[in-house]
C-alpha positions as protocol buffer text, in pm:
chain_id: "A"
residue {
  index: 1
  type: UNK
  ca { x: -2301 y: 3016 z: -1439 }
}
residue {
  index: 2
  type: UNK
  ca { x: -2324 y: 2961 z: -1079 }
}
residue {
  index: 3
  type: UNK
  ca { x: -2525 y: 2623 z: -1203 }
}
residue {
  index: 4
  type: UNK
  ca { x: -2246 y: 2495 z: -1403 }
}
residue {
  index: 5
  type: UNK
  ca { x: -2008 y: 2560 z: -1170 }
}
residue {
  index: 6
  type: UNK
  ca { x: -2147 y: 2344 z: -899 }
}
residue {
  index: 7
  type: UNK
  ca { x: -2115 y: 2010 z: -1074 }
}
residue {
  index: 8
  type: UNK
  ca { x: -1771 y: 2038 z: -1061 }
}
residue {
  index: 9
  type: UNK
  ca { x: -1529 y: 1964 z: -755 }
}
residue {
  index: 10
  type: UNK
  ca { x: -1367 y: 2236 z: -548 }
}
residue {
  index: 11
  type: UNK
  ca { x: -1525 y: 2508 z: -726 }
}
residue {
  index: 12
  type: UNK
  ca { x: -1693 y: 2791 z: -553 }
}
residue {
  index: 13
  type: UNK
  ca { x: -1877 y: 3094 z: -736 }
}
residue {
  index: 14
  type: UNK
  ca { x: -1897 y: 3401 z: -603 }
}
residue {
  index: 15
  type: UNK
  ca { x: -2173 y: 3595 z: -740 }
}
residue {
  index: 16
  type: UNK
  ca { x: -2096 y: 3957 z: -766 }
}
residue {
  index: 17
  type: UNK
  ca { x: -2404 y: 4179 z: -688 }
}
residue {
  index: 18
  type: UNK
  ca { x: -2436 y: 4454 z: -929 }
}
residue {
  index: 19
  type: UNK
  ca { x: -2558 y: 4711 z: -669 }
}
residue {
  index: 20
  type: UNK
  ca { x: -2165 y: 4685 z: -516 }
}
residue {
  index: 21
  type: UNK
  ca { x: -2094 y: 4934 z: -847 }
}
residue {
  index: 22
  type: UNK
  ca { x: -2394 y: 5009 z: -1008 }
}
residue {
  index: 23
  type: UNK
  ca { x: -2640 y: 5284 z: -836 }
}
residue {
  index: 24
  type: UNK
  ca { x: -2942 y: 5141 z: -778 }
}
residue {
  index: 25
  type: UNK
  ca { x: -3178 y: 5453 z: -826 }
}
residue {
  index: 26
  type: UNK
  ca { x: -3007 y: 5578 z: -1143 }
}
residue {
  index: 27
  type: UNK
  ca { x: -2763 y: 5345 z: -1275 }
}
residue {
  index: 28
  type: UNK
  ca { x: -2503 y: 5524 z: -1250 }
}
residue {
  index: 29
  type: UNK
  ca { x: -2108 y: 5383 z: -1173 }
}
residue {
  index: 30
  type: UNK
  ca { x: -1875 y: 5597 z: -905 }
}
residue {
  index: 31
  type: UNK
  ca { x: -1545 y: 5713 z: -1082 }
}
residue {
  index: 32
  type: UNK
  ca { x: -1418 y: 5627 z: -717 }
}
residue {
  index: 33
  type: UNK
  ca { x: -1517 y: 5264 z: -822 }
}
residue {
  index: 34
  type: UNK
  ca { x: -1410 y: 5289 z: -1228 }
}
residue {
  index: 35
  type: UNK
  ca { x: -1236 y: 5577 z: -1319 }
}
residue {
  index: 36
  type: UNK
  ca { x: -1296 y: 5517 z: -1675 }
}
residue {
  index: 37
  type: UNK
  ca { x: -1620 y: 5289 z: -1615 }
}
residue {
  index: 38
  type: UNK
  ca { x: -1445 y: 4981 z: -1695 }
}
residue {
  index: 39
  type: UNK
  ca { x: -1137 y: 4961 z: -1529 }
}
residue {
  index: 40
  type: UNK
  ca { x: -1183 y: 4940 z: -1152 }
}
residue {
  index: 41
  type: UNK
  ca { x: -998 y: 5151 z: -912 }
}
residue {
  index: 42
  type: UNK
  ca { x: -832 y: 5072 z: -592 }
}
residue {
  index: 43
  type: UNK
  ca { x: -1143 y: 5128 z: -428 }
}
residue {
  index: 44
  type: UNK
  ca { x: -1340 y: 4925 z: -651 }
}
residue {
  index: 45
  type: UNK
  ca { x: -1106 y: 4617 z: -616 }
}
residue {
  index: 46
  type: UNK
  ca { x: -1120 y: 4649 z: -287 }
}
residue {
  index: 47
  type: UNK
  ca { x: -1511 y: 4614 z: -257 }
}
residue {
  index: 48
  type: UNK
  ca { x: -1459 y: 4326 z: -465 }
}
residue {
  index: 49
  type: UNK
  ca { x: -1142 y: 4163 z: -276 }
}
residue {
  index: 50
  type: UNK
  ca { x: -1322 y: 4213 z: 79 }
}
residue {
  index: 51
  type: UNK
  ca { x: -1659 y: 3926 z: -22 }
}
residue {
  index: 52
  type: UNK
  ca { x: -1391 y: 3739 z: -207 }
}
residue {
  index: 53
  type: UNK
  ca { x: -1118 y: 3686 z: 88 }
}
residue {
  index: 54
  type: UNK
  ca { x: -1405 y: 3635 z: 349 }
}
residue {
  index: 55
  type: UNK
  ca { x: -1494 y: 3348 z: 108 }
}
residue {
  index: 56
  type: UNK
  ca { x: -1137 y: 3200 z: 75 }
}
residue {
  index: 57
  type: UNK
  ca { x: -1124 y: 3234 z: 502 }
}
residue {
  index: 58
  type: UNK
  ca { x: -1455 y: 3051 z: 559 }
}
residue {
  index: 59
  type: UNK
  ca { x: -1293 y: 2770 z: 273 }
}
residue {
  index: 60
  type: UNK
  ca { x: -983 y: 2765 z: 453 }
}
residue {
  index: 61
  type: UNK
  ca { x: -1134 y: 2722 z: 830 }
}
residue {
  index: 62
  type: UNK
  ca { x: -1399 y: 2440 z: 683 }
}
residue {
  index: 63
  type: UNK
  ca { x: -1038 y: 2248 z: 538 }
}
residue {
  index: 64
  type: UNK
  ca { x: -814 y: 2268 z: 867 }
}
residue {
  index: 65
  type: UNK
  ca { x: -1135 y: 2199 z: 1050 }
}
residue {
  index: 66
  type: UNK
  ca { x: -1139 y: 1895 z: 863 }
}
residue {
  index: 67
  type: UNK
  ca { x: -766 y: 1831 z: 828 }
}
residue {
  index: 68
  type: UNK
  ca { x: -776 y: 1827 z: 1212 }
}
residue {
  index: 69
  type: UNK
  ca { x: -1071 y: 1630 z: 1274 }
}
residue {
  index: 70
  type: UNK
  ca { x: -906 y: 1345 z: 971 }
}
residue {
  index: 71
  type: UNK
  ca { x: -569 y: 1386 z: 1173 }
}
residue {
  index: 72
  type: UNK
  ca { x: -730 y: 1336 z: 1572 }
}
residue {
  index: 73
  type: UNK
  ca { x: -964 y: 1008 z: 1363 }
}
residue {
  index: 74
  type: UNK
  ca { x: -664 y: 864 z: 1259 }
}
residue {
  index: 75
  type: UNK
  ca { x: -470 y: 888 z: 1596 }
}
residue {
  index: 76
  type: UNK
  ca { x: -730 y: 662 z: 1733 }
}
């Protein structure tokens, strides 16, 4: 997926690493993480919504960044 994706403009992908839910030694998922192991919980969103709003920061730093560089070029 993460191939597709790049071809195409202004798409990120952010690859979800298994070992976030799934136990590593026996496979098992926390009912703190999916109470019903397939709904997440609070707490399970949350590991997922911390990666996924550091993501959308870095994006939006790069773009004012840029925005301000494209705005101090065109002053000159």
């Amino acid at each position: 997926m993460a191939n597709q994706v790049r071809k195409w403009p202004n798409v990120s992908f952010l690859d979800i690493d298994t070992q976030w839910f799934v136990n590593p030694v026996d496979g098992s998922i926390s009912h703190h993480d999916m109470y019903d192991y397939l709904h997440l919980t609070r707490h399970g969103y949350r590991k997922l919504a911390e990666p996924l709003l550091e993501e959308i920061q870095t994006i939006l730093k790069n773009f004012l960044a840029a925005d301000a560089l494209s705005a101090s070029e065109a002053e000159n």
